[in-house]
C-alpha positions in Angstrom: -21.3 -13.3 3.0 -20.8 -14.8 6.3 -22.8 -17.6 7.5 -22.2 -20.7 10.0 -21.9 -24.2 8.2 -21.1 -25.9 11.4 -20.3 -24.8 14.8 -19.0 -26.2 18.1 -18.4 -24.5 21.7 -15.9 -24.9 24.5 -14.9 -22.7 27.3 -14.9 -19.5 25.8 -14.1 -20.6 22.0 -16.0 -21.3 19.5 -14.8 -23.7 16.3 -16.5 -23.7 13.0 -16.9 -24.0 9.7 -17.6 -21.1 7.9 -17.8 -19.5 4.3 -16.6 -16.7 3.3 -16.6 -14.7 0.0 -17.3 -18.7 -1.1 -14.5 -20.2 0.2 -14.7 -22.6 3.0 -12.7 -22.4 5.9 -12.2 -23.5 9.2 -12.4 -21.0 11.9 -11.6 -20.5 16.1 -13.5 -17.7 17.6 -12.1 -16.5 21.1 -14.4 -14.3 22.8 -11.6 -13.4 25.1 -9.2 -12.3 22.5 -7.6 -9.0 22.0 -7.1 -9.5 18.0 -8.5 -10.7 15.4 -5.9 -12.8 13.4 -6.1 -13.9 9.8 -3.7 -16.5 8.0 -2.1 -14.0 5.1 -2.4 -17.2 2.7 -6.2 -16.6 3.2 -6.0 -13.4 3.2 -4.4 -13.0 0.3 -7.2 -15.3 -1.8 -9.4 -12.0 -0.5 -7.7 -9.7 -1.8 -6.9 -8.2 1.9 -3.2 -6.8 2.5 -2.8 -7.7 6.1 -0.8 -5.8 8.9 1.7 -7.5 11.3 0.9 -7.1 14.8 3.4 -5.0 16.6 3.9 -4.7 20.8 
């Protein structure tokens, strides 16, 4: 589950913090970004296996 605790806007970002699967975190939205970028330490707590970005 998903939901906003708290949320702030600047130029095209948005900060915030959100839970997730329970778990607290602070987040950065771009709206401009390509990616979506997740720290693995976090992701790890989810269970996710995550994949290094390559150019």
């Amino acid at each position: 589950m998903l939901h906003v605790l708290q949320a702030t806007k600047t130029s095209g970002t948005i900060t915030g913090i959100l839970c997730i699967d329970d778990r607290t975190v602070f987040a950065l939205f771009d709206t401009g970004a390509t990616y979506s970028i997740i720290s693995t330490t976090f992701a790890k707590k989810l269970n996710m296996t995550p994949t290094p970005l390559i150019e």
